[in-house]
N, C-alpha and C positions, 0 to 999 in steps of 0.2 A: 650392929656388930656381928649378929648370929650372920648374915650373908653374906658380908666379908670374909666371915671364918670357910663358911658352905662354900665361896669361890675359891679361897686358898687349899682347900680338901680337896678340891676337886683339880684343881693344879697340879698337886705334888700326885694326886692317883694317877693322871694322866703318864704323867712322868716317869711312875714307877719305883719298885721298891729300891730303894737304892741311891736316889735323886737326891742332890743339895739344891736346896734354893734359898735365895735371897730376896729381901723387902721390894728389890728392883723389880724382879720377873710379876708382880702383883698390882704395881703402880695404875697400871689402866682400870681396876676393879674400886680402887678408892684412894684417901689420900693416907700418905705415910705414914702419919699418926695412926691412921686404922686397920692400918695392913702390917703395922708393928702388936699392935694390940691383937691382932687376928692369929700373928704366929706365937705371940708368946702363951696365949691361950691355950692354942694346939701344942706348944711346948709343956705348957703346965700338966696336961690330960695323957701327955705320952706318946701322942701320936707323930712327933716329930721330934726330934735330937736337937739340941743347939751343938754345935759341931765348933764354932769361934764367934767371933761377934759379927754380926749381920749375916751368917750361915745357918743355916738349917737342915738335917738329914731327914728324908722319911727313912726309916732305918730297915734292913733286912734281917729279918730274925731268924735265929738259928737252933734247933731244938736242945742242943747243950751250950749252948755258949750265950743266948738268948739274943741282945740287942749288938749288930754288926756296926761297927765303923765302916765310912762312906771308902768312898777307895779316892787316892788323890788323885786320879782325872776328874772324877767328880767332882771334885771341890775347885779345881784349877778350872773345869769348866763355866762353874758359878760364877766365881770371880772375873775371868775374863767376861760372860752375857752382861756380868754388871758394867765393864767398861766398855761395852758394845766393840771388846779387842779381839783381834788373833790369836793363837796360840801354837805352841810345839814345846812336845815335852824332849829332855835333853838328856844325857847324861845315862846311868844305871835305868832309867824310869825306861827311856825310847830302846836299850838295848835287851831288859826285861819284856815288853810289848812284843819286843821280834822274836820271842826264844831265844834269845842270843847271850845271854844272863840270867841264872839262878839266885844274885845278889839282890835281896830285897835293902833296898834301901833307904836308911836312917834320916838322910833328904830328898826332895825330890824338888826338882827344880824346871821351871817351861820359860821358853823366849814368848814374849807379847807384845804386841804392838801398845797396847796402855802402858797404865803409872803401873810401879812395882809394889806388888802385893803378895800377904803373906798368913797362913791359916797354919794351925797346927790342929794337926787328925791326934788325940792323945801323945803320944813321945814324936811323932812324924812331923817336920815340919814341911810345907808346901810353898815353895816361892815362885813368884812370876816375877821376871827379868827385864826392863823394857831393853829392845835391843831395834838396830834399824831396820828397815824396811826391807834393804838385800837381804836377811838371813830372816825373813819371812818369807819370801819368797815363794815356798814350796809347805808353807804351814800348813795347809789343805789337803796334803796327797799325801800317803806312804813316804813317797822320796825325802819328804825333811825328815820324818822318823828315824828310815835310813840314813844318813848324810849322819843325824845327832847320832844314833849309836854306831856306825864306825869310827866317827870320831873318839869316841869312850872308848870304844875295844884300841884304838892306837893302830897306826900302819903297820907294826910289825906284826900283830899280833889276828889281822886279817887275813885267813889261809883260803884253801879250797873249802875245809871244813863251813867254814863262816858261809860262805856262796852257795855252799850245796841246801845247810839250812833256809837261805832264804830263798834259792829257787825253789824248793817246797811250799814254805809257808808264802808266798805271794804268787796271787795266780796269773796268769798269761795276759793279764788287763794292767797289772800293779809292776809286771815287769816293764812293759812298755814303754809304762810313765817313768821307771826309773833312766832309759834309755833318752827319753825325751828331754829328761831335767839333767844331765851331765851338766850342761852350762852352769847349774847351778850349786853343783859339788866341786869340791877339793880336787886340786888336780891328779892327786895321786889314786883315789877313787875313781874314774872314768871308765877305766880296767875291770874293776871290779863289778862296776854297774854291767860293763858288755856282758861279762859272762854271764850275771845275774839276766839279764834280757835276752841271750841266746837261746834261739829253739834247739835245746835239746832234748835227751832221749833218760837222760836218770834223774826224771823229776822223783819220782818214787822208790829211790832204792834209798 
């Protein structure tokens, strides 16, 4: 038991403060019964969070607030390693990631390629969506980031303002790709992507 626990320790350090993991990510170290027994153990001593059922935070501690809630990419992450799935997060979550939203929000919700899953971080809940394969398409690159938070801000409400921000925050490698992946956006974003991908000259103002 003590080296199943030593492997799972040395797991979650690898990973960092911060990290959720699940019984899954442990499976090659022993069998489930002991790699269940290994984190509840490290649950019991403090050294990891139980976060929802089959979750686990190593948690980041803060010198007034003490033990940190995981952040829900973390946990959306977990959950997707467990179904060996894709991911993109949607909605307030992908237009918060761009700077593009100060609205911290009450759900947070990701398209995935697996079954539909669902965690709650204390009042936050965490859903993953299965959806098909087209609107994974660009799950790996900035551009579905994109794509999901212009869709949240709305066509109308996508100006100069919007583009200017993200020609800043994305650099001359992230632009590119969004150039490259039009095919895979809305048609009324294709516009939007150009400029976002134009070499110009007020990336800094």
């Amino acid at each position: 038991m003590k080296s199943i626990e030593d492997t799972i320790m040395k797991g979650v350090q690898r990973r960092g403060k911060g990290a959720v993991v699940t019984p899954f990510d442990f499976l090659k170290s022993g069998s489930r019964d002991a790699v269940d027994q290994g984190l509840s153990r490290l649950t019991r001593k403090g050294v990891l969070q139980r976060v929802d059922r089959g979750l686990y935070n190593y948690p980041k501690q803060d010198p007034l607030l003490g033990q940190l809630s995981p952040s829900p990419e973390a946990v959306a992450k977990a959950l997707a390693r467990r179904d060996a799935a894709r991911l993109l997060p949607t909605g307030a979550m992908a237009a918060n990631m761009l700077g593009l939203s100060d609205q911290v929000p009450m759900k947070v919700a990701y398209l995935t390629s697996g079954p539909k899953r669902q965690a709650k971080i204390k009042n936050l809940m965490v859903t993953l969506r299965p959806t098909v394969a087209k609107n994974l398409a660009t799950a790996d690159r900035v551009s579905g980031v994109v794509i999901q938070a212009l869709r949240y801000l709305g066509k109308g409400a996508v100006g100069p303002e919007v583009v200017r921000k993200l020609r800043k925050r994305l650099n001359p490698k992230q632009r590119q790709q969004l150039f490259q992946d039009i095919p895979y956006a809305p048609a009324w974003m294709g516009p939007i992507f150009r400029q976002i991908a134009a070499d110009g000259k007020g990336d800094e103002r």
